[in-house]
N, C-alpha and C positions, 0 to 999 in steps of 0.2 A: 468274776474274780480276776483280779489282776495276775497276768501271767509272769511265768519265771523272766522271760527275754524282756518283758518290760519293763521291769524289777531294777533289770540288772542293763537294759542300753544307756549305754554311754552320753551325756551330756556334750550338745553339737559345739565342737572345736572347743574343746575344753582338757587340758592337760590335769594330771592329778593335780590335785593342794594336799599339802600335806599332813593333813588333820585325818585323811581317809584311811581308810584300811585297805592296805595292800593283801592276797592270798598268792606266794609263789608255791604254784603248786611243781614235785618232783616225782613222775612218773616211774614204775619198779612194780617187781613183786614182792611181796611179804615173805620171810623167812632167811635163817642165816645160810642156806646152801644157795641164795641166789642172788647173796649182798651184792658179790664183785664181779657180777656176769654184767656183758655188752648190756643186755636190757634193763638195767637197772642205774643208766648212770644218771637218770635223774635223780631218784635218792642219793647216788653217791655226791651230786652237787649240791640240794639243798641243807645236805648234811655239812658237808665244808663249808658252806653259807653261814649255818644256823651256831659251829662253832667258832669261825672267825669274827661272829658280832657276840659270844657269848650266851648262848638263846639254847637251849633243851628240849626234845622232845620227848617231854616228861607225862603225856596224856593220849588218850585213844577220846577219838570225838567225830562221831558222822561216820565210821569206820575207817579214819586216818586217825597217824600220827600225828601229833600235831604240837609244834613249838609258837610261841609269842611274847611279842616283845617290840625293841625298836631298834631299826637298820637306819641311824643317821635319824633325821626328826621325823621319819616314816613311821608311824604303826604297820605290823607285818603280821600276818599267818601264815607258819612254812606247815606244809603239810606232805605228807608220805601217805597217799591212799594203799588202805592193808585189804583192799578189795579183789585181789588179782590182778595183772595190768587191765585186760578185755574189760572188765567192769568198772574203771577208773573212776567213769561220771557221776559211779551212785555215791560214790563220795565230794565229789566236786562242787554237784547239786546244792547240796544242803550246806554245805560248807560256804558257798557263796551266798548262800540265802541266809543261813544265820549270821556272817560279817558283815552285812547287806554290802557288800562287793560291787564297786561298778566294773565294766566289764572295762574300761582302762586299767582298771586295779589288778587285773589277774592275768598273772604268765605261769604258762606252762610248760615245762624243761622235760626233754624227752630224747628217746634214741633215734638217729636216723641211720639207714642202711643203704640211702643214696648220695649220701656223704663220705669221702672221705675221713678217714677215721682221727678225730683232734680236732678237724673242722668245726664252724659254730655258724649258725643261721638265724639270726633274729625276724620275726615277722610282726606283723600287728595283727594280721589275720587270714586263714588259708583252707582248705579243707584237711581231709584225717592225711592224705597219702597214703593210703592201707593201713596206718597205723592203729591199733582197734584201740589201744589205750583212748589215741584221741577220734576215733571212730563214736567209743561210747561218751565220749565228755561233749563233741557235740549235740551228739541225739539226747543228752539230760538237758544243757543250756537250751537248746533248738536255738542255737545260733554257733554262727565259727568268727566273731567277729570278735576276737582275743588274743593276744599276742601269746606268742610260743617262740620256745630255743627252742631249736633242731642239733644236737650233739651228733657230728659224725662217729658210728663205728666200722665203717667199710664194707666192701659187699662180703659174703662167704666164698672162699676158696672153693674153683673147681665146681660142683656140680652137686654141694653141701645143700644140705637144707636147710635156708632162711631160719625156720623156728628152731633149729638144733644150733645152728650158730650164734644167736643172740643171746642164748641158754648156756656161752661160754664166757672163761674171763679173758682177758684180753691178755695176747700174748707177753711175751718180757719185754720185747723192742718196743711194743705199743703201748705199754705200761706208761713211757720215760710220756711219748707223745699227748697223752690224754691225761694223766696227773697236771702237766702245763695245760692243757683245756681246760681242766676242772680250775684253775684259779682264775682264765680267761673268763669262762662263762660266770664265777661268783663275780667279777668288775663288771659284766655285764649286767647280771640282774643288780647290782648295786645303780649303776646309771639308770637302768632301766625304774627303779624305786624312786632315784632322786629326781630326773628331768621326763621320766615319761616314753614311751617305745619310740617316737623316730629321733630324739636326740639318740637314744643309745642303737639305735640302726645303723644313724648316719657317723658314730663314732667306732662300731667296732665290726659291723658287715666286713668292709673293704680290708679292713686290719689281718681282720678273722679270717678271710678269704684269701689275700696275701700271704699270710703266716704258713698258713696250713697247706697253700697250694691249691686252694678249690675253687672250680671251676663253677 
């Protein structure tokens, strides 16, 4: 039986065409007490994604949310996995398997805590970085060969605890900072749909990096 990573590897030096199905997936937990928390600003961006092209997430499918439609002449699946974050992949999985997704076609928008907070970090492919969300979507794919945003939320004050801080929302000053992220990273995954991961690397890393300050 043909396996999931062969399914889904990438065609050698080959950029999407447009006729593919794109999956931008947005990394969160399920439920309204953890819409507006640090860990959840992947949904918070697929979500402003999914309303600036007009697009709903009007269905539960593979245990994601999930919206579809077209961002520019792209076909897209935005999806909100309602799996927990640590469990993210059991949605991921099949979700790529039933769009038959190549693995060009799929980004995943996520929190980082070694960024800067507003910061933005495009990749084409990298390990989890402790991140279990993408700890568990690699061990579904058995592969990390996929592009991801990295959303800065900055590290925790003081001598906090990691999991108790991301389980926060973001302060008022940081509010102003990350609202202007959340419209940076929707242009991002918009390039990222239209031209493919290293045009929109080599258009908004440096920018993203500059902007915010990050090192």
């Amino acid at each position: 039986m043909q396996s999931l990573f062969e399914r889904l590897r990438p065609k050698p030096k080959q950029e999407p065409a447009t006729g593919e199905a794109a999956l931008i997936v947005g990394l969160g937990n399920p439920g309204r007490e953890y819409a507006q928390t640090r860990h959840n600003i992947g949904f918070q961006i697929v979500s402003r994604l999914a309303e600036k092209h007009g697009l709903a997430f009007s269905r539960m499918q593979n245990e994601a949310l999930v919206a579809t439609g077209r961002i520019g002449n792209v076909r897209v699946v935005l999806a909100k996995p309602q799996t927990w974050m640590n469990d993210s992949g059991r949605a991921v999985g099949p979700l790529a398997r039933f769009y038959k997704v190549e693995l060009t076609r799929l980004l995943i928008v996520y929190d980082d805590l070694d960024r800067p907070s507003g910061s933005l970090r495009l990749r084409s492919e990298g390990g989890h970085g402790g991140h279990n969300g993408m700890r568990s979507i690699i061990a579904r794919l058995g592969t990390q060969e996929f592009a991801r945003l990295r959303v800065g939320i900055g590290r925790p004050p003081g001598r906090m605890d990691p999991a108790a801080y991301v389980l926060q929302p973001f302060a008022r000053d940081e509010e102003i900072v990350m609202d202007t992220a959340r419209d940076r990273a929707v242009e991002a995954i918009e390039r990222f749909l239209a031209e493919g991961i290293m045009t929109a690397m080599n258009k908004f890393n440096t920018r993203m990096d500059n902007q915010a300050g990050a090192g």
